[in-house]
N, C-alpha and C positions, 0 to 999 in steps of 0.2 A: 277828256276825262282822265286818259290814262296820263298825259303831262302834268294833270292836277296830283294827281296820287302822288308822284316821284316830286312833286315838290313839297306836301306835306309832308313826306318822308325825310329827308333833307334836314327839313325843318325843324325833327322832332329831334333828331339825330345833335343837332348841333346846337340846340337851346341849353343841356348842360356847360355848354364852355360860354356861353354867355349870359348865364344865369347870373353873377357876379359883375358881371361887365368886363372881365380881364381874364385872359387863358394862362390854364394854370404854368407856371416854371417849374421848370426841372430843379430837385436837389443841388446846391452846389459840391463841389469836389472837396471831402476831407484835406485840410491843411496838413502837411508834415513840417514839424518841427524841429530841427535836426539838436541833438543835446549838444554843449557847449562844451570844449576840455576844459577842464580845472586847470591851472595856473599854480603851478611850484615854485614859481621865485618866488623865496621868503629864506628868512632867520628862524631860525626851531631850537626850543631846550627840550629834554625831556628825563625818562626815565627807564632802566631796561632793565632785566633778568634773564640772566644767561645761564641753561644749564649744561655743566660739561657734559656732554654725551660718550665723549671716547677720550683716553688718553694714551698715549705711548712713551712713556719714559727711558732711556735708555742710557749704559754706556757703551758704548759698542756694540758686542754682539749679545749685552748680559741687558734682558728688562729684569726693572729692578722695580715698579710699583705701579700702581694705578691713583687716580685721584678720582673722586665723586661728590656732586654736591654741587650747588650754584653759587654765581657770581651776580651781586645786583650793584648797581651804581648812576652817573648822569651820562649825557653826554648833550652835544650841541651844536650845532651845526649851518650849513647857506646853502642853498638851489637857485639854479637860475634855469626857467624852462626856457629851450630856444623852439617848441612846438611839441613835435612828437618826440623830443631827445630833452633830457635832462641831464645836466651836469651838477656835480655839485661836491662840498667837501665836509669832514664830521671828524670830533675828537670824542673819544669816552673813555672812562674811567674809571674801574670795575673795581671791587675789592669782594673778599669771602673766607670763606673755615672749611674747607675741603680735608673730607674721611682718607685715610691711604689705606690703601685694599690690596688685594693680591701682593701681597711682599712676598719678593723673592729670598729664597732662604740663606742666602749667601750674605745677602745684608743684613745689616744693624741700622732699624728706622726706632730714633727716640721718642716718636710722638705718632701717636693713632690719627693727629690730624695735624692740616699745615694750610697757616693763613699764606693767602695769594693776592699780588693785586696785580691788574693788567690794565696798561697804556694801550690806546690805538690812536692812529692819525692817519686819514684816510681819506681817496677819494672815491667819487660814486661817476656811473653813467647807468641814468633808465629811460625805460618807455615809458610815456605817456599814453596810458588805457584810459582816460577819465578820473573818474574819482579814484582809481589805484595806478600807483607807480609799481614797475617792475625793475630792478635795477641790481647791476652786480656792483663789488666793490673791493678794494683792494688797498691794502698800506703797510706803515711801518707799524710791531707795534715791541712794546719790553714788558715782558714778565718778572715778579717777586715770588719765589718760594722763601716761609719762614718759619720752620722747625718749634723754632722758641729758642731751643738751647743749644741751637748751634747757628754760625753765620748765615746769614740768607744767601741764597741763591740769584743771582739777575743776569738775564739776559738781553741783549736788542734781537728783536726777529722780521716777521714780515706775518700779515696774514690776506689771504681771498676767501669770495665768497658770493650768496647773492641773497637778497631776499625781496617783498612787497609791501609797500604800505597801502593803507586805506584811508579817503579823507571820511571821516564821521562826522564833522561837522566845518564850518568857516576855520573853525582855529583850533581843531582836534585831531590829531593823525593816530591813526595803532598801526602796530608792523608786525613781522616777525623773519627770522634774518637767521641764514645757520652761514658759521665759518671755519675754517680753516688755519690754524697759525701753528707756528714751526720758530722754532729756538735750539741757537747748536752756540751762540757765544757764550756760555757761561765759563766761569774759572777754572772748572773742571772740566773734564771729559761730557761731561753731562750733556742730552738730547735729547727734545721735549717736540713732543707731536700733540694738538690741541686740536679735539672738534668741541664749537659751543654752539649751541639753539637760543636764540632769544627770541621774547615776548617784549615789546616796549609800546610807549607811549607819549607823543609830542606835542607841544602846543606851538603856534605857530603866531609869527608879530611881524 
């Protein structure tokens, strides 16, 4: 009697997993997916706004003005990703109407304001984060100061810097990029300290 009990018991015990005719499986293991880098090699035009943040004008030991105001224009440029490194090279080409502020009293400035235009050629190295690039950069670039009523100003200089882009979509990039440039050939004595902040936007082919 008591071997009968312990096998109706058994019995009763293990009719759920044969209730269906097959014992139940375990969950499988969530997949990981790992996300893909985005891919920089490409050609890009686009468009930027740069505003001056700082200026340092000088003749020697005499500052003689400030400038304020932004610079918008194109530029255009090629990436080639070799993975996590990006290499790659950009021209742009800025023009604007910049206020002169802080005049030194020693000077004679004929104009409240003085159109500018600025060259860059330049190359880049960034990181590959994904959908954003990290990257510094560096080049030649030449500056125009132009009064109106008296000869313009030009110099060749050099400028650094760094900034990030972001991809937004297949064939849309936004950035934003602060620099550094510096001019001491001009005709004169004259020496020009440049910070700019830019905002841009690229398409990509």
């Amino acid at each position: 009697m008591f071997r009968f009990a312990l096998s109706a018991v058994a019995l009763l015990i293990a009719a759920p997993a044969f209730a269906g005719g097959v014992a139940p499986q375990p969950a499988p293991p969530p997949v990981i997916v790992p996300i893909a880098d985005e891919d920089w090699t490409e050609f890009y035009i686009g468009g930027q706004v740069d505003l001056v943040a700082s200026t340092d004008i000088t003749v020697g030991p005499l500052d003689l003005y400030d400038l304020e105001g932004h610079l918008a224009g194109v530029f255009a440029g090629y990436r080639y990703d070799f993975g996590d490194i990006v290499v790659g090279a950009e021209i742009d080409y800025m023009v604007g109407t910049l206020d002169v502020t802080n005049i030194n009293t020693q000077i004679l400035v004929v104009s409240p304001t003085v159109d500018m235009t600025l060259l860059r050629v330049g190359g880049e190295v960034g990181f590959d984060t994904g959908p954003a690039l990290i990257y510094g950069t560096a080049g030649f670039a030449q500056i125009s100061f132009d009064f109106g009523a008296t000869p313009a100003n030009e110099s060749d200089g050099y400028f650094f810097g760094a900034g990030v882009d972001y991809r937004v979509s297949e064939s849309v990039i936004i950035g934003a990029e602060v620099l550094q440039h510096s001019f001491s050939d001009f005709s004169s004595a004259l020496e020009v300290e440049m910070t700019t902040v830019g905002l841009n936007v690229a398409f990509t082919f």
